[in-house]
KENU-162158 format. One record per residue (C-alpha): x, y, z. Coordinates in steps of 0.02 Angstrom, whole numbers. Layout:
<nodes>
[node [X, Y, Z]],
...
</nodes>
This chain:
<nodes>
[node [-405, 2132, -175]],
[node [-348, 2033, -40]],
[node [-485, 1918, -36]],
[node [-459, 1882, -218]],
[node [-281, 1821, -209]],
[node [-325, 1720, -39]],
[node [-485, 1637, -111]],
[node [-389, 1464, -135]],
[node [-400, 1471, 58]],
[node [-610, 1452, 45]],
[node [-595, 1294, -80]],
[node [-485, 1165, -160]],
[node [-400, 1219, -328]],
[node [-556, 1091, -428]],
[node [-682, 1201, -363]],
[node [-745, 1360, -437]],
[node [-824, 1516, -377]],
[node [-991, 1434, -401]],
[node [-944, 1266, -308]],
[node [-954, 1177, -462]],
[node [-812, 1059, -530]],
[node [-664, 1159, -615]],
[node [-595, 1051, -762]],
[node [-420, 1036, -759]],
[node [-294, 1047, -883]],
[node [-116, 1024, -850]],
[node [0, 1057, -980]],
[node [119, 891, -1023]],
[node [259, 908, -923]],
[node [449, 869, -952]],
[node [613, 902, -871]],
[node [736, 798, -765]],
[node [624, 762, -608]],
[node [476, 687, -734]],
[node [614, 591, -806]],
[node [640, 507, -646]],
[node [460, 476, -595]],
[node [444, 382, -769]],
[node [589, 272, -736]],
[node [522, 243, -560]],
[node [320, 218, -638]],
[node [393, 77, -781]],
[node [465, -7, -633]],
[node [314, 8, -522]],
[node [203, -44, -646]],
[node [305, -188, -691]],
[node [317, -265, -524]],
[node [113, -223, -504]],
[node [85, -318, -669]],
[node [193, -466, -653]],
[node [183, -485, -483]],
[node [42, -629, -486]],
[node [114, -709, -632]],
[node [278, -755, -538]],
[node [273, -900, -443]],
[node [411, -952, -310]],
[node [404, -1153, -262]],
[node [229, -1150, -301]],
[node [167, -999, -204]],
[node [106, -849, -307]],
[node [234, -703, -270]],
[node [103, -571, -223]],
[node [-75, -637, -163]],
[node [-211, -567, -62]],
[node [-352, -721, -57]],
[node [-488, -621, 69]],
[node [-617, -740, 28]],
[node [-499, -898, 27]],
[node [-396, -826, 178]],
[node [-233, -842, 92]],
[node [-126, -721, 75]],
[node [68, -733, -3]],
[node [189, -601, 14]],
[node [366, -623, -102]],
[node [313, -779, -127]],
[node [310, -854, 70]],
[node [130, -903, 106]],
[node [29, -812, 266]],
[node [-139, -889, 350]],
[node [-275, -788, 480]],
[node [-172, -891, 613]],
[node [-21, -752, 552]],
[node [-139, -611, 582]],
[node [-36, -536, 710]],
[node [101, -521, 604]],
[node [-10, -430, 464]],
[node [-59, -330, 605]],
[node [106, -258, 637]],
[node [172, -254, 472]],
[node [6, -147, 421]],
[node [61, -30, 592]],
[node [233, -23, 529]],
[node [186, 42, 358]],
[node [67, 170, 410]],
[node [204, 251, 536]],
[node [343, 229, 388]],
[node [219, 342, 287]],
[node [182, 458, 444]],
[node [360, 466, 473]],
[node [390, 503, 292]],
[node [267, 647, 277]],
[node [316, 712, 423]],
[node [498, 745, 363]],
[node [447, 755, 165]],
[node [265, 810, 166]],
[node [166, 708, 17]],
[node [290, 638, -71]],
[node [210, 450, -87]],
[node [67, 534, -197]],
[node [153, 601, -317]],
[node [271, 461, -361]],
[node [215, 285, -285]],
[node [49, 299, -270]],
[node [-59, 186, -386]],
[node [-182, 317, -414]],
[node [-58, 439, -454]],
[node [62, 333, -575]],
[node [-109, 270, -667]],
[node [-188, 428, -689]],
[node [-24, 535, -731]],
[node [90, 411, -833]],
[node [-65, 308, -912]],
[node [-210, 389, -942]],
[node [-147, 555, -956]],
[node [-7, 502, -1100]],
[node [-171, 427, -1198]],
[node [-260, 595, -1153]],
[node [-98, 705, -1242]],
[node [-79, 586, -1365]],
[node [-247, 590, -1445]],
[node [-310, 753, -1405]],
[node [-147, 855, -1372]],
[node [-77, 984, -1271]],
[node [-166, 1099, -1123]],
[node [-247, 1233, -1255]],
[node [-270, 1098, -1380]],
[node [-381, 993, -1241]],
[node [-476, 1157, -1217]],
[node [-515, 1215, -1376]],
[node [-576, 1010, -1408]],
[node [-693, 1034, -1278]],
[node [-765, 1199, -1316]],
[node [-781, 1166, -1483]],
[node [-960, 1080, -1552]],
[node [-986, 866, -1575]],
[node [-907, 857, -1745]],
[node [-838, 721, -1827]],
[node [-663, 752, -1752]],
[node [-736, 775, -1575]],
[node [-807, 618, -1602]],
[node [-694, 511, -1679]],
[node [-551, 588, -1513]],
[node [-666, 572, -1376]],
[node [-710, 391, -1433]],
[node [-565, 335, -1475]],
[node [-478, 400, -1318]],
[node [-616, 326, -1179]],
[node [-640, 152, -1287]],
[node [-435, 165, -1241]],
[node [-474, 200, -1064]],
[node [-606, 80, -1056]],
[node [-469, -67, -1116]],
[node [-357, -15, -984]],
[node [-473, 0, -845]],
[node [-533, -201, -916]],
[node [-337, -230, -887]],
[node [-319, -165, -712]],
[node [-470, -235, -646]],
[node [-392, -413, -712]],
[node [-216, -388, -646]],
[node [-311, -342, -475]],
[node [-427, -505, -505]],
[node [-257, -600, -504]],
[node [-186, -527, -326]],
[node [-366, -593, -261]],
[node [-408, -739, -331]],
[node [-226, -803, -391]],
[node [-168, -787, -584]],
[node [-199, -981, -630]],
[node [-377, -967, -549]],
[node [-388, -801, -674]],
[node [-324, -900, -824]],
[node [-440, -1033, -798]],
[node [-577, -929, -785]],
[node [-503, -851, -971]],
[node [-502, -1006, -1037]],
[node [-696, -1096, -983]],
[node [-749, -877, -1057]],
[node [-845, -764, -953]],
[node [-1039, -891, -964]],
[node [-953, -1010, -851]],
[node [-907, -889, -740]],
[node [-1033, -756, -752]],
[node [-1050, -713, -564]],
[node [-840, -655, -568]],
[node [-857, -603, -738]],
[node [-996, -477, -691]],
[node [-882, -432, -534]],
[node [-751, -396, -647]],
[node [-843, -257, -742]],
[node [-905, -203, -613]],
[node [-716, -149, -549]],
[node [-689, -98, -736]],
[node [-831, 16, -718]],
[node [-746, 92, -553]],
[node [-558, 113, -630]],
[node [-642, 190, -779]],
[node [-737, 316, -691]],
[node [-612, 387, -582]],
[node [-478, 401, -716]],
[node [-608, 478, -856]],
[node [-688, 595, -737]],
[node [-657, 557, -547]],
[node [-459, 593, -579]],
[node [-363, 750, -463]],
[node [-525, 711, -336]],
[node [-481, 554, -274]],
[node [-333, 636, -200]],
[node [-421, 782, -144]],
[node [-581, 737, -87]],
[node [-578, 544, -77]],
[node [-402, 516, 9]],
[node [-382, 552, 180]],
[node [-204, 557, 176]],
[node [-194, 740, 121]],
[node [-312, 785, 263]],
[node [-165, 726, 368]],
[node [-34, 857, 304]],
[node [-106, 987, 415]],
[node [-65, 884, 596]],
[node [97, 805, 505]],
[node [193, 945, 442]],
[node [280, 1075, 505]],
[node [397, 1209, 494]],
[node [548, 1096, 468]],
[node [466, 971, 332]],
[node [539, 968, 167]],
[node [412, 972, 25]],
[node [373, 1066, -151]],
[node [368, 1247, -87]],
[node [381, 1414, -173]],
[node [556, 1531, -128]],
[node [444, 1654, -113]],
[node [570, 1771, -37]],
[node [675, 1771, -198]],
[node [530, 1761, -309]],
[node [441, 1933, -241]],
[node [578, 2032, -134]],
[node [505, 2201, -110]],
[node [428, 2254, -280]],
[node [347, 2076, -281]],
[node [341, 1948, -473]],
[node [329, 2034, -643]],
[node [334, 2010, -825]],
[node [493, 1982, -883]],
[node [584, 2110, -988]],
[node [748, 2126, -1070]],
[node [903, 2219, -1006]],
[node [810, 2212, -835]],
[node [904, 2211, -687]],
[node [784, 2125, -583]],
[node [875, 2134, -417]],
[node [934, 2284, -400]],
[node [743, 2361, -435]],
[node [689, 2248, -300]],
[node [580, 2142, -417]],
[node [556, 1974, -372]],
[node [625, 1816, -493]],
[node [468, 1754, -527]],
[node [404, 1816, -708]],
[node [231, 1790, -655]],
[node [233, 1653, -833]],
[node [112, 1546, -739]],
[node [194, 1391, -812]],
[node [176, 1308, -605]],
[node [-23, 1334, -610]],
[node [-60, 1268, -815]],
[node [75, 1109, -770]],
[node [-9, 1058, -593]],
[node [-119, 909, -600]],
[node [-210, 952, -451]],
[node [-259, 1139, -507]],
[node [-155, 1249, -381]],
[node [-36, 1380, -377]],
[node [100, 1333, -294]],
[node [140, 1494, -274]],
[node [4, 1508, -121]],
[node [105, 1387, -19]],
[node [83, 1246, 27]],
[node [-87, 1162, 7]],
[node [-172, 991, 55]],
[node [-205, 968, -151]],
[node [-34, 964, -160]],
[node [47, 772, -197]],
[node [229, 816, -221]],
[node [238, 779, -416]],
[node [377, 918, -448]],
[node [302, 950, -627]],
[node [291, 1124, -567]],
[node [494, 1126, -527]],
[node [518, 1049, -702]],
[node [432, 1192, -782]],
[node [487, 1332, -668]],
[node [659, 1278, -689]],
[node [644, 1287, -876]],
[node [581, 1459, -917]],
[node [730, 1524, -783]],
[node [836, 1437, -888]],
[node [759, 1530, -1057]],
[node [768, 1707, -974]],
[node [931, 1654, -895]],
[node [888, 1677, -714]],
[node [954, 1541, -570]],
[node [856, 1369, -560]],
[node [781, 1325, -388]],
[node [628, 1458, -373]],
[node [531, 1298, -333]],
[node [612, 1161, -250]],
[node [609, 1050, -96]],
[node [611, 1175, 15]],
[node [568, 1194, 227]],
[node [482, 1338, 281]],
[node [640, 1399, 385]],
[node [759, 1337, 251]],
[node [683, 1489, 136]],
[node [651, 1603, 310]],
[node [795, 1563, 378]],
[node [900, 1466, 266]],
[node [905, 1323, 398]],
[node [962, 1136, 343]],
[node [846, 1014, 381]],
[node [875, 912, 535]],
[node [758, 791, 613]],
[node [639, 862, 764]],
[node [574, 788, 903]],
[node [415, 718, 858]],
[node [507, 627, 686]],
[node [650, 563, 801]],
[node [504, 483, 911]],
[node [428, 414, 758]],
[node [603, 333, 689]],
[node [616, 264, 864]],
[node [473, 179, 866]],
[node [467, 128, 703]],
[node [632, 46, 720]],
[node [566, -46, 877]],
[node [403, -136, 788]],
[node [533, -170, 639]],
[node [646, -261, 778]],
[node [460, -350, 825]],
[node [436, -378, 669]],
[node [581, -487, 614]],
[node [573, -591, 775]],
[node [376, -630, 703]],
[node [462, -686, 557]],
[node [604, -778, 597]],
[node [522, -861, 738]],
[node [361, -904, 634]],
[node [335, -1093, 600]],
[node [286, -1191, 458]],
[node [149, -1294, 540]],
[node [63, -1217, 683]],
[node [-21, -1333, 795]],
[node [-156, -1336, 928]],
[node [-213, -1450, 1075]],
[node [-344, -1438, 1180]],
[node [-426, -1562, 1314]],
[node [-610, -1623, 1266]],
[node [-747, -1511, 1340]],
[node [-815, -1586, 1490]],
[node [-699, -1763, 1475]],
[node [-629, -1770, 1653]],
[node [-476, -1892, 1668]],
[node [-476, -2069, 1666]],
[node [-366, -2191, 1781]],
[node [-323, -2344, 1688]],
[node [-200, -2507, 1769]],
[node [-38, -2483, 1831]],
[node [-83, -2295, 1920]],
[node [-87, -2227, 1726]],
[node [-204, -2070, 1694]],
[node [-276, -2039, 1548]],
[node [-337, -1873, 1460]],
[node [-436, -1859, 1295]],
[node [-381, -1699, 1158]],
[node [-423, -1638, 1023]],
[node [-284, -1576, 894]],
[node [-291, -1460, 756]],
[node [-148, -1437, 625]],
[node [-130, -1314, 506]],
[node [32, -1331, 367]],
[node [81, -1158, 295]],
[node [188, -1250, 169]],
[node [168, -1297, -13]],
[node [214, -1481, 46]],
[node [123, -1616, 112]],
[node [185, -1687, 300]],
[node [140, -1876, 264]],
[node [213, -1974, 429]],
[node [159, -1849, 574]],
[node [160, -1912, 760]],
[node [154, -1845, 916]],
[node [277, -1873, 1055]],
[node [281, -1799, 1245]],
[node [420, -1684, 1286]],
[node [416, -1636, 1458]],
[node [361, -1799, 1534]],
[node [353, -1977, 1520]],
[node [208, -2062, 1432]],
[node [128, -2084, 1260]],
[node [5, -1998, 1155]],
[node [-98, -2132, 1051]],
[node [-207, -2070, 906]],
[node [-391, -2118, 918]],
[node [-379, -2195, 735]],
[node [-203, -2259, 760]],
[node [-165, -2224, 574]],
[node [-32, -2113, 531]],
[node [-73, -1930, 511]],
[node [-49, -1844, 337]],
[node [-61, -1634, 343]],
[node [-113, -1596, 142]],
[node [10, -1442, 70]],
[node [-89, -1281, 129]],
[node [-203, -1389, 217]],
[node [-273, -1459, 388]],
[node [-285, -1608, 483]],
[node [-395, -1636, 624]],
[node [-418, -1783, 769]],
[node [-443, -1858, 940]],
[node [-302, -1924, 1021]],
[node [-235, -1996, 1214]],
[node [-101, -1924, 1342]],
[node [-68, -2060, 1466]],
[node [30, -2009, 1581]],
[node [108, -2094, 1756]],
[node [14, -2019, 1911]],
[node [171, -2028, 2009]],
[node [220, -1884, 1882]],
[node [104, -1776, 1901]],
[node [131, -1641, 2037]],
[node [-36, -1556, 2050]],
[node [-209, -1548, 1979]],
[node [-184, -1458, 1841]],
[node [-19, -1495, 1766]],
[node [68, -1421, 1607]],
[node [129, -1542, 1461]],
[node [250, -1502, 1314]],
[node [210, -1593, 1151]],
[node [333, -1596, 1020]],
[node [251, -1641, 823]],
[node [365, -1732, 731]],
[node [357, -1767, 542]],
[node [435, -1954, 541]],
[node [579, -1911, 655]],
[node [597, -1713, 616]],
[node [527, -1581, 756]],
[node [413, -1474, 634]],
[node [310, -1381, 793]],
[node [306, -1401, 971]],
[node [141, -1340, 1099]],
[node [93, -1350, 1240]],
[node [-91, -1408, 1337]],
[node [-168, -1451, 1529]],
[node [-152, -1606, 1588]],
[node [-284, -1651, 1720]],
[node [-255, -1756, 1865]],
[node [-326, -1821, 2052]],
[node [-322, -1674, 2171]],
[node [-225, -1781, 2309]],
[node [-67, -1874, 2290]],
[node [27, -2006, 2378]],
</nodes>
């Protein structure tokens, strides 16, 4: 007996006794905590879907250009040159969510996660709209390829398939930009066949994991829920079970009237099953806590509602610590999440310096390979450079010139013209440092360049300066 009600131990809740896939059929949920994920999914999926189309002094508010190495977040434009700063930011996020876990277990899943707010507030609504309900889903399925199978399970994947074709083009817009996507609308899919075929190809992949793949992505697929097991603990808030009010000593049963549950030590729990047949993932929450688990409180929302029908207190399930139900504890932060908040709060510190000290142009200067210095009349040495600039901006720098900061001397450009940096562009060249000898100090000495755009400092860099190895 006791191997039967631990076998969710041996295999995820998707998984039968026979290792094959377990269907899963959650009943539609409702109450106040599904209320607020589907005020918090409109939102999300607002901002996902209109995030390209917004553009902020001609920058395209959310971008992600791999192949064009362009990237825009809220609208300010970021270059490989920025990596760094991606870097961190990445780092930053990643111990946010680590942090977050740690102190409220797998909370992200279940209400910001794409996957999640897709499959649950999406394709699921299509799923209870056309077919139904949990037993109405079943008895479809069991039942034999009639006309009204048919006519269902067509209508509702040729609906999944158009949705799928619509997040595979709002995800075309973060990578290639929305105007590039429009364009490609408007020449149709034969002048374009190469991204058009790309593009079903990623409508092939969205439908698949939300007509079949679904609940696995999160359990298999996802590593994330592989890292509840090092990232919670005893203190961590998350969905959990009271299971010392819902068993006591006599343990759940049914409920029956003009039962005094308490005093015949019977726990609160009515055994109505209403957690399992409303989890998305498959599990019985009841078991404790579980790595299928994502946090989606449907099984509080139902819970809640049937001890409000046999008039028993809310709060059987509920965010919950293990020692707040052991012990009754409040939660307080432990040492491990006060050593995450710490550092956390550090790279954010590390972060905003990045930002606020990042530049619009970002220049580089670097002496000619194998050009040794030159001594021209009146004791002046001469090295050659090459110069690289790079303009982050949506606006052209059309009068650029360089000027020496920490010594006296000129820079002269090899093509003497003035030097125009195109709006999200580069501009490359040869140019001079001439430089007094009786200024230099050593061999190897170290000059400051300031880049002006007509007579505004835009950047400012530094090179080596070479010079004789003996002075006078």
């Amino acid at each position: 007996m006791e191997k039967v009600e631990n076998n969710f131990r041996d295999r995820i809740g998707t998984i039968n006794e026979e290792g094959k896939r377990s269907w899963v059929y959650p009943k539609k949920p409702s109450g106040r905590f599904y209320k607020y994920r589907t005020r918090l999914t409109w939102f999300l999926l607002l901002f996902l879907i209109v995030s390209p189309f917004i553009h902020i002094n001609g920058n395209q508010f959310m971008l992600f250009n791999i192949l064009g190495r362009e990237f825009h977040i809220f609208g300010q434009p970021f270059w490989p040159q920025d990596f760094y700063i991606g870097v961190t930011a990445m780092i930053i996020g990643v111990l946010f969510i680590t942090l977050f876990t740690s102190a409220f277990g797998r909370i992200f899943c279940g209400w910001i996660c794409p996957q999640t707010i897709f499959m649950e507030m999406a394709f699921r609504k299509i799923e209870y709209w056309v077919e139904g309900d949990r037993g109405a889903q079943i008895r479809l399925d069991k039942q034999e390829w009639n006309s009204e199978k048919i006519r269902k399970k067509g209508f509702k994947w040729f609906l999944f398939f158009l949705i799928s074709f619509g997040i595979a083009n709002v995800f075309l817009a973060y990578l290639v930009g929305s105007k590039r996507l429009l364009q490609y609308v408007t020449e149709g899919p034969l002048e374009n066949l190469s991204t058009f075929v790309a593009l079903m190809i990623f409508t092939g992949v969205f439908y698949f994991i939300f007509s079949w793949f679904r609940e696995q992505v999160c359990t298999i697929a996802c590593p994330y829920g592989r890292l509840q097991s090092v990232l919670l603990d005893k203190k961590s808030v998350v969905v959990a079970y009271d299971h010392k009010r819902g068993e006591r000593t006599q343990g759940r049963a049914k409920f029956r009237k003009n039962e005094n549950r308490q005093e015949i030590g019977k726990g609160d729990c009515i055994d109505c099953s209403q957690c399992v047949n409303v989890c998305p993932t498959g599990i019985d929450i009841r078991n404790g806590t579980q790595l299928e688990c994502i946090n989606c409180t449907a099984c509080i929302d139902a819970c809640d509602a049937m001890m409000e029908k046999v008039d028993l207190p809310k709060g059987l399930i509920g965010f919950y610590s293990e020692e707040n139900i052991e012990k009754e504890e409040q939660f307080k932060l432990n040492p491990r999440m006060k050593g995450f908040a710490a550092i956390l709060f550090v790279l954010v510190g590390i972060l905003s310096g990045m930002l606020f000290l990042r530049s619009d142009v970002e220049a580089t200067v670097l002496r000619l390979p194998g050009q040794l210095y030159e001594t021209k009349a009146n004791d002046m040495i001469s090295n050659v450079y090459t110069f690289k600039l790079i303009n982050k901006t949506t606006g052209s720098f059309e009068n650029v010139n360089f000027r020496l900061m920490s010594h006296e001397g000129k820079i002269e450009s090899v093509t003497h013209n003035k030097i125009i940096v195109p709006e999200k562009g580069l501009a490359e060249g040869t140019l001079f440092i001439v430089i007094p000898k009786a200024l230099l100090k050593s061999e190897k000495n170290n000059v400051e360049i300031g880049i002006y755009n007509g007579d505004r400092l835009i950047e400012t860099t530094s090179t080596n300066f070479m010079g004789p190895r003996s002075f006078r």
